[in-house]
N, C-alpha and C positions, 0 to 999 in steps of 0.2 A: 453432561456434554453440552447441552445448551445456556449454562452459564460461561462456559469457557469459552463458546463462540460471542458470546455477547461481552464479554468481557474484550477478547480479542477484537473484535469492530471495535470496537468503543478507543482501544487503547492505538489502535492501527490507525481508524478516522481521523482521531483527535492529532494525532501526531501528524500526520501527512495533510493535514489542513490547516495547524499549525503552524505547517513550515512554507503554506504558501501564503500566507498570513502575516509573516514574518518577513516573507519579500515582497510583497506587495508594494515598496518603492522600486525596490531595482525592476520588476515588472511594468510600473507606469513609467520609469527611465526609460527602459524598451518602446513601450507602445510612444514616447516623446520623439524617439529617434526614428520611427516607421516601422517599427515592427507589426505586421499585422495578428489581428487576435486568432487567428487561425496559425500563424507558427506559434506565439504563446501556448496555445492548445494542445500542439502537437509537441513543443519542449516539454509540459508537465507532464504529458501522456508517457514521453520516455522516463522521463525519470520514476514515473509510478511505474514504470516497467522493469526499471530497474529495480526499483525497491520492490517490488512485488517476485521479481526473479530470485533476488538473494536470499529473500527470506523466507520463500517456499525453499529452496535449496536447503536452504542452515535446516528448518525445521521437519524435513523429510531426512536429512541424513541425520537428525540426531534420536529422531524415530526409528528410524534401523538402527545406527549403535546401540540404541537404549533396549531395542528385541534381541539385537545378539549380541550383548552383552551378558545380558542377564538370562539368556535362554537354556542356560544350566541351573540355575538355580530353580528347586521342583517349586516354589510359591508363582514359579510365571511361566510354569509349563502350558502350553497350547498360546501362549500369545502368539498373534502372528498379526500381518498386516495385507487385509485384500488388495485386490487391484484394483476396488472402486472407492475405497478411502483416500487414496489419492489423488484423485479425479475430483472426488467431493470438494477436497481442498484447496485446489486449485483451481475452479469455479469460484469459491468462496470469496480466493483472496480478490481473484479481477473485478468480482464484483463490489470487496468491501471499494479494491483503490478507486474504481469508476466512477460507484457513488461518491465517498468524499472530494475524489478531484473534480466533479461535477461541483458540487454545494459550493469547494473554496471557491473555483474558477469564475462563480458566476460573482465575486466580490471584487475580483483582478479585470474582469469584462465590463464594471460598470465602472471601472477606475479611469480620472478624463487623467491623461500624459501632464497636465499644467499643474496639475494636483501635488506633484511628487516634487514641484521646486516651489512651492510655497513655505 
């Protein structure tokens, strides 16, 4: 279990840090035009919000299909899913997107705006 959570950060972090990595022009276009780094802030935080919405979604419901699916089958008789494995996991995820939109954002916050038309 605690490889697959480390596995998971790893592969969540890396992507969603990535991809502000990746815009980090269109971001110093932003801060050229006045954007303040407090609504940058607050865009990435949506969009981790989103990505973090969907994909607790996708992966809690495909945790239930995958229990009652197979919950005939006597090799996975007594699976079930608590009330606080969900909870766990959804802790997890805010905290994997927090951290890594912390770590990229601090490379988008020391970006100067004049940087991105050079």
């Amino acid at each position: 279990m605690a490889l697959g959570f480390i596995v998971g950060v790893a592969i969540v972090g890396l992507t969603f840090s990535l991809f502000i990595r990746d815009n980090i022009k269109q971001f110093g276009a932003l801060k050229a035009i006045g954007v303040s780094n407090r609504k940058i802030v607050r865009m990435v935080a949506a969009q981790a919000g989103m990505v973090g919405a969907v994909g607790y979604a996708l992966g809690l419901a495909g945790t239930a299909l995958f229990i009652w699916g197979f919950s005939g089958n006597p090799t996975f008789k007594g699976f079930y899913l608590p009330w606080y494995l969900p909870l766990i996991s959804l802790v997890a995820v805010v905290m994997i997107l927090a951290f890594t939109g912390w770590v990229a954002l601090r490379n988008v916050m020391r970006t100067e705006p004049a940087a991105v038309f050079r």
